[in-house]
C-alpha positions as CSV (number, residue, x, y, z in Angstrom):
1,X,-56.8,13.0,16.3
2,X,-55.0,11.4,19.1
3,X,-56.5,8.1,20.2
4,X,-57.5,6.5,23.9
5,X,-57.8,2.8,23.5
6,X,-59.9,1.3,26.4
7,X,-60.1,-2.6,27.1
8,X,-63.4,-3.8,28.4
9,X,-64.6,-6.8,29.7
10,X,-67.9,-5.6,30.3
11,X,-67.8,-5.7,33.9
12,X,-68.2,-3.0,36.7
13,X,-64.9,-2.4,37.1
14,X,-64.3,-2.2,32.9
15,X,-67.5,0.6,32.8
16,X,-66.0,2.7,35.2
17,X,-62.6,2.8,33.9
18,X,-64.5,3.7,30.6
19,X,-66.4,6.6,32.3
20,X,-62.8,7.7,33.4
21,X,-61.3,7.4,30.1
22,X,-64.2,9.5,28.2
23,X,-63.5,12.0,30.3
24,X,-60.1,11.8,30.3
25,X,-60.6,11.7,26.5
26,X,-62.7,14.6,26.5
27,X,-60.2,16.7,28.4
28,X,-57.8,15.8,26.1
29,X,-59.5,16.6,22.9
30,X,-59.1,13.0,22.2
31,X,-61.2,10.2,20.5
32,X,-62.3,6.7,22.1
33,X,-61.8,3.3,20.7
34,X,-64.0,0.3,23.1
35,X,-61.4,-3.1,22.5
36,X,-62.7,-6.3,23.7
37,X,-61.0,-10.0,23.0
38,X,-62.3,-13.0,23.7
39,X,-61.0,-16.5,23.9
40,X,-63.2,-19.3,22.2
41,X,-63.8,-22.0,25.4
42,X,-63.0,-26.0,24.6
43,X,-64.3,-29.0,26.0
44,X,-61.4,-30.7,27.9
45,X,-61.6,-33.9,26.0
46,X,-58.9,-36.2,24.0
47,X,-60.2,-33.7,20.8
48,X,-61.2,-30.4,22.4
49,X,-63.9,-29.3,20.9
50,X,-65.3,-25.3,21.0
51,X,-68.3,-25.2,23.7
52,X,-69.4,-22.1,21.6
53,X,-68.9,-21.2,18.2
54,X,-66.7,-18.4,16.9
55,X,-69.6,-16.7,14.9
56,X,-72.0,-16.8,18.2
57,X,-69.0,-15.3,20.7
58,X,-68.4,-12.7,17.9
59,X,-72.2,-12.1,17.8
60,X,-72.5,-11.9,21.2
61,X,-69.4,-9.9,21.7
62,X,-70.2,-7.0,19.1
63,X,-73.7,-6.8,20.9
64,X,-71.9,-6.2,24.3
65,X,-69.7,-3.7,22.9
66,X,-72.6,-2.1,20.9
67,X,-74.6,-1.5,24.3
68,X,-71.5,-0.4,25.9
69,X,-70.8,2.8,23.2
70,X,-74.5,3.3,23.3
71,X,-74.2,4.2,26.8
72,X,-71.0,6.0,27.1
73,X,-72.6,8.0,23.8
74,X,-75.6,9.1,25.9
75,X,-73.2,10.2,28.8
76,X,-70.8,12.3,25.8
77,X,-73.1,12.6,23.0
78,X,-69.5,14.9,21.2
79,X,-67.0,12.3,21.7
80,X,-66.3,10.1,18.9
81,X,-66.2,6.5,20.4
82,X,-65.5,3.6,17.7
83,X,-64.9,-0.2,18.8
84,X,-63.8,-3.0,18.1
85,X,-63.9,-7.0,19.2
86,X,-61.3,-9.6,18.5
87,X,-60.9,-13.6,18.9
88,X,-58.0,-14.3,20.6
89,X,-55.5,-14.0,23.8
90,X,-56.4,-10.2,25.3
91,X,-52.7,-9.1,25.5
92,X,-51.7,-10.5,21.7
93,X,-54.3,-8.5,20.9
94,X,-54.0,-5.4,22.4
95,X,-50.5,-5.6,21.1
96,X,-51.7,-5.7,17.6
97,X,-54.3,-2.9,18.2
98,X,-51.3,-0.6,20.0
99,X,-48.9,-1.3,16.9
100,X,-51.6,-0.8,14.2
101,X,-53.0,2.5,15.6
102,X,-50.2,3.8,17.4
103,X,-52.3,5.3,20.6
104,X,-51.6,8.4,22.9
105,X,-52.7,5.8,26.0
106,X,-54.2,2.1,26.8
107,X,-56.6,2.1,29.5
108,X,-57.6,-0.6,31.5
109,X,-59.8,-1.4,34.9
110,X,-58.6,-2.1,37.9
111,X,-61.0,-3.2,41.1
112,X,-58.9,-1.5,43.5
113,X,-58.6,-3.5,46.9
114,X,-59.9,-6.8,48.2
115,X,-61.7,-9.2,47.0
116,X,-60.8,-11.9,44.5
117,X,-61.1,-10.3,41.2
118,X,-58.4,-7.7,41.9
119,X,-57.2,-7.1,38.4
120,X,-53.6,-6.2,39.3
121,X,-52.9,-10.0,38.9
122,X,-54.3,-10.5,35.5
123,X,-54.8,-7.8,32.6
124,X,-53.9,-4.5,33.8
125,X,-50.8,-5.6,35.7
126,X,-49.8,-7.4,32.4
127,X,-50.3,-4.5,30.2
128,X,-48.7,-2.3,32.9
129,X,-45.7,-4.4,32.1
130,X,-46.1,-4.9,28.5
131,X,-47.5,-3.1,26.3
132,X,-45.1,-0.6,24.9
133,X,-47.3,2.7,24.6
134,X,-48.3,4.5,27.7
135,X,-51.1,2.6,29.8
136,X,-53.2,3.9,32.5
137,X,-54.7,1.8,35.1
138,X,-57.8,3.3,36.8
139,X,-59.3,1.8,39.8
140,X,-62.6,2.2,41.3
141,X,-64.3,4.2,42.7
142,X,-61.9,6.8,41.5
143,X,-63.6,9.9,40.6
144,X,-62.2,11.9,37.3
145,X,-61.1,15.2,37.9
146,X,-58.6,17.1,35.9
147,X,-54.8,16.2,36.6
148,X,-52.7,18.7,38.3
149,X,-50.8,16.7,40.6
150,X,-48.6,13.6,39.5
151,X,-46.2,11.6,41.9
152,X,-43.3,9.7,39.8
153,X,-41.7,6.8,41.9
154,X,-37.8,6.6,40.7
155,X,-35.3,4.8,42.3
156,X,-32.2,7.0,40.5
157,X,-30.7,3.5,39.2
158,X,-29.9,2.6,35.4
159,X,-30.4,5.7,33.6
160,X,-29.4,6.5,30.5
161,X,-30.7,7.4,27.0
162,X,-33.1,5.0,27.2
163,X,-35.0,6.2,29.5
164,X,-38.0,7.6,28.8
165,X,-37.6,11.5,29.8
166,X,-39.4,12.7,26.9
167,X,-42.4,10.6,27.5
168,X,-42.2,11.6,31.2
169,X,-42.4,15.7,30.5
170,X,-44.7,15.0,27.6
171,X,-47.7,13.6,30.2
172,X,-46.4,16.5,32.4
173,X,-46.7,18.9,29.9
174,X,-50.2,17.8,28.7
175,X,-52.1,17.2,31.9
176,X,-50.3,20.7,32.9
177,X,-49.7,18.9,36.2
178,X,-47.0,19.4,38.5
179,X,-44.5,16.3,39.4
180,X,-43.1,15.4,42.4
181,X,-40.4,12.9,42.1
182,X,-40.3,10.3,45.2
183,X,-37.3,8.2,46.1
184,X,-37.6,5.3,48.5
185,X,-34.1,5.0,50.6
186,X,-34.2,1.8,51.8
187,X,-30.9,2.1,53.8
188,X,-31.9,5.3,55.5
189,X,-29.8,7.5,53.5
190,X,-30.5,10.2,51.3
191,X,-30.1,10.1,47.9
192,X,-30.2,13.0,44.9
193,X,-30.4,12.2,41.0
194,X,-27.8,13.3,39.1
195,X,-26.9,15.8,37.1
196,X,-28.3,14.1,33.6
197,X,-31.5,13.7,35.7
198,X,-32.1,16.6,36.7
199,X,-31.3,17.9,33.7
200,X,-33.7,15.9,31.2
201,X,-36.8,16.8,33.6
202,X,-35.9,20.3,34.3
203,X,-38.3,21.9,32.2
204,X,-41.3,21.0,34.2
205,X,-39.8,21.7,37.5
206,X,-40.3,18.7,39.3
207,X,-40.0,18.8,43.1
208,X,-37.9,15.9,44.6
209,X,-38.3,13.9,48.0
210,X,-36.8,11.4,49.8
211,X,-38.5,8.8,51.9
212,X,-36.7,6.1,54.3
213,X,-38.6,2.9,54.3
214,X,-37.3,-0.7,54.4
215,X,-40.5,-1.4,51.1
216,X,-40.4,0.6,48.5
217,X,-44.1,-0.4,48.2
218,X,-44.6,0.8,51.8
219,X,-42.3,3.9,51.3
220,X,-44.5,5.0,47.5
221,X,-47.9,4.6,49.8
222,X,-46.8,7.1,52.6
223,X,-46.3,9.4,50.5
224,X,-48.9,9.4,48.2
225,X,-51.0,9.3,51.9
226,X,-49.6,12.8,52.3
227,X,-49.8,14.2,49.2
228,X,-52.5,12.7,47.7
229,X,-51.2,13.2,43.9
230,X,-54.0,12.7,40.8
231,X,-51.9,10.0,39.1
232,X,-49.1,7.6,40.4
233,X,-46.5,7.4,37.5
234,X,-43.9,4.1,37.0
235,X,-41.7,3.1,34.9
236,X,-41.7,-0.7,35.4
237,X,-38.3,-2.5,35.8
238,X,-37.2,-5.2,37.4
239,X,-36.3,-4.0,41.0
240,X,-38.5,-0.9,41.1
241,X,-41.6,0.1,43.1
242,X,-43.9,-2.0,40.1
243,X,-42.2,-4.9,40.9
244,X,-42.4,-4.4,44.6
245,X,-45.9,-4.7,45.0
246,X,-45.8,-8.8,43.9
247,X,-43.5,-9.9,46.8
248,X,-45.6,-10.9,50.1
249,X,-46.8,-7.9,50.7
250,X,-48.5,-6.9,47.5
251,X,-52.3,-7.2,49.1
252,X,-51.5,-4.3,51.7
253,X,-49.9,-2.4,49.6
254,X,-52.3,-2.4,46.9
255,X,-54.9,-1.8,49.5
256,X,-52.9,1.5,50.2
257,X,-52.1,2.6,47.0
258,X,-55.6,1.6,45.0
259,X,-57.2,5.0,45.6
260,X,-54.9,6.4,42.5
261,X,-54.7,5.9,38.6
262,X,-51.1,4.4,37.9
263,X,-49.8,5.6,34.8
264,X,-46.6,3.4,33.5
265,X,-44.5,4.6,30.8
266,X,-41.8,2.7,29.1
């Protein structure tokens, strides 16, 4: 049975994306697996010493994750949930757990706009980037509802055989969603894919736009305005829309684009 890993913290923002991914898991004929990691706090002294032990955080930590499948169990009494808790840096772990198990998706929180704890800078940005399995980031207050609309930002640039076209129809094809394919033209001018492009994706039809917009960031959020897709897909490269949204004007554009689940692909 295919496998939804979700990483959880515990907080608000954590439960809800773990609401979303039971259902999504659900939908999917799917199973669950609750992750959480935890880093062991020192005392900043000459010889650091742990504030807490490692047998009371794991203690502690399988309690948390215990009351957590307990109440995602009540909510989907059919869905097999399993979990598991590990000592050490979130990311290195998550890496091991997405090697060892081989996942269909990672999901992690986000707590859409404002505020301080906006977790585009920390985890789910960094496993947007990362990890190399499919992740979806869910933000809240973000209501499940089945998938049938998914906007892919591309940019048309550096493609080849290693890009990930069969990953890209394979999320099409399972969500049995349509996919509109966005291009930001920065210059003003229009711009097609080519013929290998259009190729690879045109088994599930895709519909393609162009949008002229000095920020890519800006250009992705006035579309998905007036379309109002299910999921946002990405494939995260070094001068694409991902990367956009970490110049100055990443706040704003978050704020636009928070509303929608971002699914990055590698």
């Amino acid at each position: 049975m295919n496998s939804i890993i979700i990483a959880t913290d515990f907080s608000q923002a954590a439960q809800h994306a773990a609401d979303y991914a039971a259902q999504l898991a659900t939908h999917l004929g799917a199973s669950l697996h609750l992750f959480h990691a935890f880093s062991i706090p020192f005392t900043y002294t000459e010889n650091p010493l742990p504030l807490i032990s490692l047998e009371e955080l794991t203690n502690i930590s399988e309690t948390e994750i215990a009351a957590e499948k307990a109440r995602l169990n009540a909510t989907f009494p059919q869905l097999p949930i399993s979990h598991s808790v590990h000592p050490g840096e979130i990311m290195d772990c998550l890496a091991e757990a997405v090697e060892n198990n081989d996942p269909l998706l990672v999901v992690v929180g986000s707590s859409g706009a404002g505020g301080n704890n906006l977790l585009w800078g920390s985890v789910a940005v960094q496993a947007l980037r990362q990890l190399p399995v499919a992740v979806l980031a869910v933000p809240m207050h973000t209501t499940w509802k089945p998938v049938k609309s998914i906007c892919f930002s591309a940019d048309y640039k550096n493609i080849n055989n290693h890009f990930p076209f069969e990953a890209v129809r394979k999320w099409i094809h399972t969500m049995q969603a349509s996919l509109d394919i966005v291009h930001i033209s920065q210059s003003g001018v229009s711009a097609t894919p080519d013929g290998y492009f259009q190729s690879e994706l045109s088994s599930v039809s895709p519909q393609y736009h162009t949008i002229s917009n000095a920020k890519l960031g800006d250009g992705v959020a006035e579309f998905l305005k007036e379309h109002n897709p299910d999921w946002l897909l990405i494939i995260p490269q070094k001068h694409g829309f991902f990367e956009s949204l970490f110049r100055r004007s990443r706040t704003e554009i978050l704020t636009k684009v928070s509303h929608v689940p971002v699914l990055a692909l590698h």
